[in-house]
PDB file of the backbone (N, CA, C, O) and the ligand in Angstrom, with CONECT records:
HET     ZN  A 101       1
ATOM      1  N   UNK A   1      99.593 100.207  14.678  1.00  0.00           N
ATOM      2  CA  UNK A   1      98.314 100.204  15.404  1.00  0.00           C
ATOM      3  C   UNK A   1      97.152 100.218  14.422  1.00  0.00           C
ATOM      4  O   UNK A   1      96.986 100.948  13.445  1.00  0.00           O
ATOM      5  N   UNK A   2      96.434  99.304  14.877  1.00  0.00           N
ATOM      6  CA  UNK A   2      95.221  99.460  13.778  1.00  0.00           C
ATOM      7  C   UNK A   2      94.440 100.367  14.142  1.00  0.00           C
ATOM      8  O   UNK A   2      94.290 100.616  15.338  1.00  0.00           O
ATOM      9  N   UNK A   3      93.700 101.128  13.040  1.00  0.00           N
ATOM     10  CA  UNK A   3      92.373 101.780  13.640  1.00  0.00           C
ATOM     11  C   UNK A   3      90.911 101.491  15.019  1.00  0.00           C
ATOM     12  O   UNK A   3      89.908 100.789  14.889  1.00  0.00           O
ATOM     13  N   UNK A   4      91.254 102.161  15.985  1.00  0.00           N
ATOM     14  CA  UNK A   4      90.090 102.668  16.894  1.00  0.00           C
ATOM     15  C   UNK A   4      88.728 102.088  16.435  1.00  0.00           C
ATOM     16  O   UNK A   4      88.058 102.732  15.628  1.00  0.00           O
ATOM     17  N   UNK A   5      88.328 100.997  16.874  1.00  0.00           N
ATOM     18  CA  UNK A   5      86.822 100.890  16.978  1.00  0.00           C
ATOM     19  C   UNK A   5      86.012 101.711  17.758  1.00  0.00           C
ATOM     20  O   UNK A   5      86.390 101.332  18.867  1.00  0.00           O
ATOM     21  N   UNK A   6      85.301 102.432  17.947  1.00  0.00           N
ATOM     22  CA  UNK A   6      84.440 103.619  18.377  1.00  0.00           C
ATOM     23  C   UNK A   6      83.086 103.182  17.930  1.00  0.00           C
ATOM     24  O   UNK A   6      82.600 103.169  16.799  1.00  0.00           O
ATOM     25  N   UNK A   7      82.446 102.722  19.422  1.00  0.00           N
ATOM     26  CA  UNK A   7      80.942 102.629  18.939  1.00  0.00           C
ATOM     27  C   UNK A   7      80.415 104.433  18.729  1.00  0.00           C
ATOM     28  O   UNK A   7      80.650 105.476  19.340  1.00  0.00           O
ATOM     29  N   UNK A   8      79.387 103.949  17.201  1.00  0.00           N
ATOM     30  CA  UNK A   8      79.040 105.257  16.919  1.00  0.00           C
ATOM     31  C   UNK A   8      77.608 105.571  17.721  1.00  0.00           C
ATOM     32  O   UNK A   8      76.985 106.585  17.407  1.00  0.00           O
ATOM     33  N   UNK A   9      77.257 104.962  18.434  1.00  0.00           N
ATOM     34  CA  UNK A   9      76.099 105.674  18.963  1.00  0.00           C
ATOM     35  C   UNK A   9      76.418 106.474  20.360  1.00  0.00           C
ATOM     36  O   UNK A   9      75.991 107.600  20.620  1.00  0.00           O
ATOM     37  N   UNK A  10      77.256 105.669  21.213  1.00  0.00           N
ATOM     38  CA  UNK A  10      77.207 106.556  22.623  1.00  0.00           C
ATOM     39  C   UNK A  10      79.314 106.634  22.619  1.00  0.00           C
ATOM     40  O   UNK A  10      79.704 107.290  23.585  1.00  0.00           O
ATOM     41  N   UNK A  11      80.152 106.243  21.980  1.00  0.00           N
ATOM     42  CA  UNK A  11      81.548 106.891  21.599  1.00  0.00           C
ATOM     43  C   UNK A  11      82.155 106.135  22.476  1.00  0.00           C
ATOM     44  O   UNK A  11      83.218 106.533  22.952  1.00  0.00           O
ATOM     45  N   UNK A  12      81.665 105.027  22.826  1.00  0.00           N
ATOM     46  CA  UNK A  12      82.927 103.833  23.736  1.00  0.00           C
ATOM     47  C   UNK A  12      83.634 103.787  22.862  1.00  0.00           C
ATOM     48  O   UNK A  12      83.277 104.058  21.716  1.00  0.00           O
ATOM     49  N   UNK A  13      84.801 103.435  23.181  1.00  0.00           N
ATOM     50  CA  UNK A  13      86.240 102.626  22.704  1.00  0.00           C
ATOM     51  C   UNK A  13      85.953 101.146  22.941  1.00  0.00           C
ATOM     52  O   UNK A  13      85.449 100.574  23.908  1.00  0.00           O
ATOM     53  N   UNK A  14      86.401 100.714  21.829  1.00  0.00           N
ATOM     54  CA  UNK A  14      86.112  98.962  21.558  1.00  0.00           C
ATOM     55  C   UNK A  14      87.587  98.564  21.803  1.00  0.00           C
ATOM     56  O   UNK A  14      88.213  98.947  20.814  1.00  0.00           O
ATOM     57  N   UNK A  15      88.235  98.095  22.491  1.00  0.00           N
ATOM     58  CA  UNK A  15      89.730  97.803  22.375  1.00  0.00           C
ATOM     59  C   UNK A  15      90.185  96.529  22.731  1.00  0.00           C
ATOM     60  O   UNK A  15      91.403  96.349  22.717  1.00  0.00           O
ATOM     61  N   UNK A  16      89.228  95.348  23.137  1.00  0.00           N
ATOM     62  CA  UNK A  16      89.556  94.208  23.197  1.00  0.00           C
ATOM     63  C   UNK A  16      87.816  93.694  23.208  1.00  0.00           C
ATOM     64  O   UNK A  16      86.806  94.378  23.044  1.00  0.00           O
ATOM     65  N   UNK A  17      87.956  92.360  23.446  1.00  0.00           N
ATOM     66  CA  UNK A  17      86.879  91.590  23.141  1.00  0.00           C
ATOM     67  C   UNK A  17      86.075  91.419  25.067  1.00  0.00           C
ATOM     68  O   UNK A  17      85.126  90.694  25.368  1.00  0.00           O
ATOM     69  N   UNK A  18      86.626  92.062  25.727  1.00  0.00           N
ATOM     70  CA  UNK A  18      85.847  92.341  27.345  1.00  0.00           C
ATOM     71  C   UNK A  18      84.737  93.711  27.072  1.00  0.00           C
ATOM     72  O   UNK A  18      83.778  94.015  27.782  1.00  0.00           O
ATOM     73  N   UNK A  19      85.207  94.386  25.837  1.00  0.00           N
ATOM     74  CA  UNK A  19      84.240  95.734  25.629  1.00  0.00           C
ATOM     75  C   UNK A  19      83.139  95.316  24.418  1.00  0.00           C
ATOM     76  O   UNK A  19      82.863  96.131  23.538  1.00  0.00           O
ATOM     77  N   UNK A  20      82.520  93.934  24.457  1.00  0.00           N
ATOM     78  CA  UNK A  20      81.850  93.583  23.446  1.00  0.00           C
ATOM     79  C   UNK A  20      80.705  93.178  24.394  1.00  0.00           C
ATOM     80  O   UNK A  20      80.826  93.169  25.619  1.00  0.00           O
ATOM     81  N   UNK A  21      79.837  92.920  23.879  1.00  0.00           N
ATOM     82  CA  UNK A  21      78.711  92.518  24.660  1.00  0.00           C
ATOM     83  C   UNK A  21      78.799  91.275  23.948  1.00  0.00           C
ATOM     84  O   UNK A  21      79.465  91.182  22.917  1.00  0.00           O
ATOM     85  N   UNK A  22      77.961  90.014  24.599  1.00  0.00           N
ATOM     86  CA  UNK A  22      77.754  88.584  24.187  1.00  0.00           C
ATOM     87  C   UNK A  22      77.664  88.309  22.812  1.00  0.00           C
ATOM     88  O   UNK A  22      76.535  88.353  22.323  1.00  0.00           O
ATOM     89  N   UNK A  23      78.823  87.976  21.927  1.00  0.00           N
ATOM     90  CA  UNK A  23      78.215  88.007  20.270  1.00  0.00           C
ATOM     91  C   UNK A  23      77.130  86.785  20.274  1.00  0.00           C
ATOM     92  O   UNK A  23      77.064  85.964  21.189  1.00  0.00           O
ATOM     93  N   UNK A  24      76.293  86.781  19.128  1.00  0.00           N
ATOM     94  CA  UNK A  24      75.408  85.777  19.090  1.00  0.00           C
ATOM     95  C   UNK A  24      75.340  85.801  17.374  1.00  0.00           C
ATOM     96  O   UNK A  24      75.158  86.729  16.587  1.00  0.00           O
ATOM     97  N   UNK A  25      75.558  84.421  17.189  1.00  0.00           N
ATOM     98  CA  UNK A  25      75.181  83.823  16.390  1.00  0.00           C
ATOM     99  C   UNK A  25      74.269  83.538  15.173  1.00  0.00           C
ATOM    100  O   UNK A  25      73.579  82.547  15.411  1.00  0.00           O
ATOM    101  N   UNK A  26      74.038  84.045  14.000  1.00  0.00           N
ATOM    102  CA  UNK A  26      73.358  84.276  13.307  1.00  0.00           C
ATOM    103  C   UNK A  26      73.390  83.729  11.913  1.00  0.00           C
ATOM    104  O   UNK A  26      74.479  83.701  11.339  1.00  0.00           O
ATOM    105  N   UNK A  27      72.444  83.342  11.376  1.00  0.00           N
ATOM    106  CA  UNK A  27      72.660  83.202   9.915  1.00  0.00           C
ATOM    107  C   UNK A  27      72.745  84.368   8.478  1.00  0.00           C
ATOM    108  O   UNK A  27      72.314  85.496   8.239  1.00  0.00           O
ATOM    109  N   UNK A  28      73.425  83.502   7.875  1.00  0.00           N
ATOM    110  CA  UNK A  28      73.455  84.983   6.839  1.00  0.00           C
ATOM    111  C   UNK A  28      72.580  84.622   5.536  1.00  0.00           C
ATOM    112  O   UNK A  28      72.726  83.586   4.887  1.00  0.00           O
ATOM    113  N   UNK A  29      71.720  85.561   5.275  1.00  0.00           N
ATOM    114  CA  UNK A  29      70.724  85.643   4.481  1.00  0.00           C
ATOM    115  C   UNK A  29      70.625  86.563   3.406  1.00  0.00           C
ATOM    116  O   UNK A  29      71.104  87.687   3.550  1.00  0.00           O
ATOM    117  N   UNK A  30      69.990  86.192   2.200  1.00  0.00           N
ATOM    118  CA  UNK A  30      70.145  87.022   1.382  1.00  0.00           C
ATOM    119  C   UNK A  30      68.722  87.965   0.643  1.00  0.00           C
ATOM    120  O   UNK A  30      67.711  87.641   0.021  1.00  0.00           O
ATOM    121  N   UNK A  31      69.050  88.676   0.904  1.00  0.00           N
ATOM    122  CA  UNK A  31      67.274  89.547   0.187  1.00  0.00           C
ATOM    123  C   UNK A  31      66.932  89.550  -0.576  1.00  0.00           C
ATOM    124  O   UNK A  31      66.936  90.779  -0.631  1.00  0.00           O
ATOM    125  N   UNK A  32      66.403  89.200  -1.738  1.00  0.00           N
ATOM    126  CA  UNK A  32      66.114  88.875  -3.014  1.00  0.00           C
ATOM    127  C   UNK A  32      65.102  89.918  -3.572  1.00  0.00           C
ATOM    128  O   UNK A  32      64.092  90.152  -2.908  1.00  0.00           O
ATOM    129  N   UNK A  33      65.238  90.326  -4.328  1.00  0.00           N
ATOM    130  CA  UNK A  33      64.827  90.806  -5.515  1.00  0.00           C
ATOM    131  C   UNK A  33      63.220  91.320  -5.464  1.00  0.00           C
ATOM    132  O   UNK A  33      62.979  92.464  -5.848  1.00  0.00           O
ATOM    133  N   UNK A  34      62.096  90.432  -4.968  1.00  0.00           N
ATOM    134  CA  UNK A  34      60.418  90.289  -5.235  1.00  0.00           C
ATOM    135  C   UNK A  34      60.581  90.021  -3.301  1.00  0.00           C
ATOM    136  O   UNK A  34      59.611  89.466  -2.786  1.00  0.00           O
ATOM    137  N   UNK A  35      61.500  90.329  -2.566  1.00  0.00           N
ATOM    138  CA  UNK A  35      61.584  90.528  -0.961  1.00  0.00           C
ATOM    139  C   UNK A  35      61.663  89.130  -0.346  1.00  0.00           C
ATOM    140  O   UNK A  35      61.384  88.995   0.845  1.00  0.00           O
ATOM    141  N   UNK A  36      61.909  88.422  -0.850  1.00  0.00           N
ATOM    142  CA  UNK A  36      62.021  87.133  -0.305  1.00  0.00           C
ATOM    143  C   UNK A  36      63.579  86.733  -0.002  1.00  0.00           C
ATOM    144  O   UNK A  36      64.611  86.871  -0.658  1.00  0.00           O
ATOM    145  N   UNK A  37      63.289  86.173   1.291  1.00  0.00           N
ATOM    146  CA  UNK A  37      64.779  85.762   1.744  1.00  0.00           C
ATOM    147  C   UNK A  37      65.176  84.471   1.900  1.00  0.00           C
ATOM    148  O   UNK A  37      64.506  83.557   2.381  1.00  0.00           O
ATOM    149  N   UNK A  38      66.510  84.415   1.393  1.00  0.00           N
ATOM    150  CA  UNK A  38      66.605  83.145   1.116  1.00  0.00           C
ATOM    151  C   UNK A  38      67.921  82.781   2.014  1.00  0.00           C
ATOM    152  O   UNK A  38      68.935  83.457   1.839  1.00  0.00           O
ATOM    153  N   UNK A  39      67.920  81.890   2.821  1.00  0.00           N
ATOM    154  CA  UNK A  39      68.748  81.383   4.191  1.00  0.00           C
ATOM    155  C   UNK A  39      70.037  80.546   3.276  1.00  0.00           C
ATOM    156  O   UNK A  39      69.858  80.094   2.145  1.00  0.00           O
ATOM    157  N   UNK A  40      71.043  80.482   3.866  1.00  0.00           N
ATOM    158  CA  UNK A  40      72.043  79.879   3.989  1.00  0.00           C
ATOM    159  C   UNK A  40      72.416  79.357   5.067  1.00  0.00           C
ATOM    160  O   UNK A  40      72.881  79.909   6.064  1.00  0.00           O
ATOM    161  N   UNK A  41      72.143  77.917   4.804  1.00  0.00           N
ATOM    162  CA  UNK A  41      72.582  77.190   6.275  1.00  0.00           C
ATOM    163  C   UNK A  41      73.691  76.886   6.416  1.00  0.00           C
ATOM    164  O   UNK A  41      73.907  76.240   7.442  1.00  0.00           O
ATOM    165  N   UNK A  42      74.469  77.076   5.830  1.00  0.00           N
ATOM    166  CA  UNK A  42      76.235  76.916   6.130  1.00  0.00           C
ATOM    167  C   UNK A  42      76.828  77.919   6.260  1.00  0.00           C
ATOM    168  O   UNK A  42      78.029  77.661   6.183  1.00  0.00           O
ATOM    169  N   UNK A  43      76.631  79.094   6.441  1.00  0.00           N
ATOM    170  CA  UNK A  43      77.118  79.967   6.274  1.00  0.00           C
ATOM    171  C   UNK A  43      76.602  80.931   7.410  1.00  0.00           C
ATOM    172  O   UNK A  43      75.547  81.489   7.109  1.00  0.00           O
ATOM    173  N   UNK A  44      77.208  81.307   8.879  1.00  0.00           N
ATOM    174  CA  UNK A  44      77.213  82.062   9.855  1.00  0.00           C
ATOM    175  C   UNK A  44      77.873  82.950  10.317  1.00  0.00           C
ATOM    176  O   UNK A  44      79.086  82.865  10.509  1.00  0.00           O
ATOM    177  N   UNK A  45      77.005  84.176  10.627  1.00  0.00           N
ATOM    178  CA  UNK A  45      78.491  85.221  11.531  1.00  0.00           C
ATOM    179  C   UNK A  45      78.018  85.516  12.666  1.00  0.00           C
ATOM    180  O   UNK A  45      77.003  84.902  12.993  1.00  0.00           O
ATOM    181  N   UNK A  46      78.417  86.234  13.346  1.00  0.00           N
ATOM    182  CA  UNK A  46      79.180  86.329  14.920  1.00  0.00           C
ATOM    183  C   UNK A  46      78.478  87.823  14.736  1.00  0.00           C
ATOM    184  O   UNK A  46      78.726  88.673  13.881  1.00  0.00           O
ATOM    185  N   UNK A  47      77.453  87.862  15.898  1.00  0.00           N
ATOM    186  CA  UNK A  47      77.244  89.836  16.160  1.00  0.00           C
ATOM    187  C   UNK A  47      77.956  90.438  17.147  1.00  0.00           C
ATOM    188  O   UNK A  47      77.521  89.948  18.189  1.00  0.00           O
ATOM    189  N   UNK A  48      78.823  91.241  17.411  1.00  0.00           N
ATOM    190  CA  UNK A  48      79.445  92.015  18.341  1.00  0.00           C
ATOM    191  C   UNK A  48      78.555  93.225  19.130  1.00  0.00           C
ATOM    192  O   UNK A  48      78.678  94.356  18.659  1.00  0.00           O
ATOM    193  N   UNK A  49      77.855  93.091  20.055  1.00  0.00           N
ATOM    194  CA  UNK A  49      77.637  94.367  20.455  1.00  0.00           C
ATOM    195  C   UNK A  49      78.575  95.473  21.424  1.00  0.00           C
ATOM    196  O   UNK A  49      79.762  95.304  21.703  1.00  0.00           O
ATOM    197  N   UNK A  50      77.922  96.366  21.754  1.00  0.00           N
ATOM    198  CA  UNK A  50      78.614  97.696  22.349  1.00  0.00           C
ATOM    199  C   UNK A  50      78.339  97.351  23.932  1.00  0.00           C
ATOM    200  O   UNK A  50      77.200  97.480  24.382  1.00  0.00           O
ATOM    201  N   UNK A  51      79.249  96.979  24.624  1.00  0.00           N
ATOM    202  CA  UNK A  51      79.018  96.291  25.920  1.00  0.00           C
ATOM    203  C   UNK A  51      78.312  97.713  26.801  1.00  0.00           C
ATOM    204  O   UNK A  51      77.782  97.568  27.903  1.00  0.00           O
ATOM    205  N   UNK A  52      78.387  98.671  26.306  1.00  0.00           N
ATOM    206  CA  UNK A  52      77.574 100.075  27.330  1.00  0.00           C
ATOM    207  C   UNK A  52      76.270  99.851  26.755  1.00  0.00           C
ATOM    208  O   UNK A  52      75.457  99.106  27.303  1.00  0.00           O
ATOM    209  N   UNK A  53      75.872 100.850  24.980  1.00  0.00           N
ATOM    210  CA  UNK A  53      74.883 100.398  24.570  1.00  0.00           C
ATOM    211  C   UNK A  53      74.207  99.481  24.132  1.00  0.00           C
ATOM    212  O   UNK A  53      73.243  99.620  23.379  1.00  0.00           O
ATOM    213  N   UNK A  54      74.641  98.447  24.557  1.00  0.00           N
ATOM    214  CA  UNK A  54      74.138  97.111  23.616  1.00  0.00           C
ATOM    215  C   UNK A  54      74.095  97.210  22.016  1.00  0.00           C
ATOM    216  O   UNK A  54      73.681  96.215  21.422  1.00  0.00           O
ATOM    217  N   UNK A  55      74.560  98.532  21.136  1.00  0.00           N
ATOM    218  CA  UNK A  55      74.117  98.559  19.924  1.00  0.00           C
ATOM    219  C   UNK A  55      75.177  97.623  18.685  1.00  0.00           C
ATOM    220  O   UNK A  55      76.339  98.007  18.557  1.00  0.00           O
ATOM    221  N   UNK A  56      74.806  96.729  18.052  1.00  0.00           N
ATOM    222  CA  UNK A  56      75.812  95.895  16.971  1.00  0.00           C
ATOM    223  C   UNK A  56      76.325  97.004  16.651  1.00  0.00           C
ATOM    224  O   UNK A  56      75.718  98.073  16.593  1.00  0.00           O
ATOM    225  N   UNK A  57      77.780  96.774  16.363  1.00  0.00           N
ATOM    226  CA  UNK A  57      78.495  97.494  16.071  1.00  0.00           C
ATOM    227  C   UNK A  57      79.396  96.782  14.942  1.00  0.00           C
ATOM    228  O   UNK A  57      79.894  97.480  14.058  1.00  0.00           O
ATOM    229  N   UNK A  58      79.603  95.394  14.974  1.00  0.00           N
ATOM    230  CA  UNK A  58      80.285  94.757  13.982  1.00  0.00           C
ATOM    231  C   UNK A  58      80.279  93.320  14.059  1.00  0.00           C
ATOM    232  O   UNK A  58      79.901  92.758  15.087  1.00  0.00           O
ATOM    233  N   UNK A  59      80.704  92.631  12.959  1.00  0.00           N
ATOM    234  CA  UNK A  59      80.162  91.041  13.113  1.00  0.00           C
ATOM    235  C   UNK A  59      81.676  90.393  12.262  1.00  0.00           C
ATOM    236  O   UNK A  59      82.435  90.955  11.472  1.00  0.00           O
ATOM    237  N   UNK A  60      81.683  89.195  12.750  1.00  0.00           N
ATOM    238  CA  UNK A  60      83.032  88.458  12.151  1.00  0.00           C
ATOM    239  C   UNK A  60      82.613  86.660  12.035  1.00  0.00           C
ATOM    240  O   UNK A  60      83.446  85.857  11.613  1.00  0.00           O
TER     241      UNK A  60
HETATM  242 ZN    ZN A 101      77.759 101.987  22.506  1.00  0.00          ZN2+
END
């Protein structure tokens, strides 16, 4: 058994992908140094939220 996903803000159990809220789509970006961000357009992940609190909880 793998480890228990447990949203940490309100203590749902994450145990399949019906206890996620809508992932959405995002780019991944990088923060640089003098605060400037610099985009990668090939390169995307997936946000998972907490289908009670809405809070991200993990991304793939
Ligand atoms: Zn939650």
């Amino acid at each position: 058994m793998p480890p228990e996903l447990i949203c940490p803000d309100c203590g749902s159990e994450i145990e399949d992908s019906t206890d996620f809220g809508v992932g959405r789509r995002v780019h991944f970006v990088t923060v640089e140094g003098d605060g400037g961000v610099a985009l990668d357009p090939d390169r995307t992940v997936t946000l998972w939220h907490c289908a009670n609190c809405n809070l991200v909880v993990s991304v793939s």
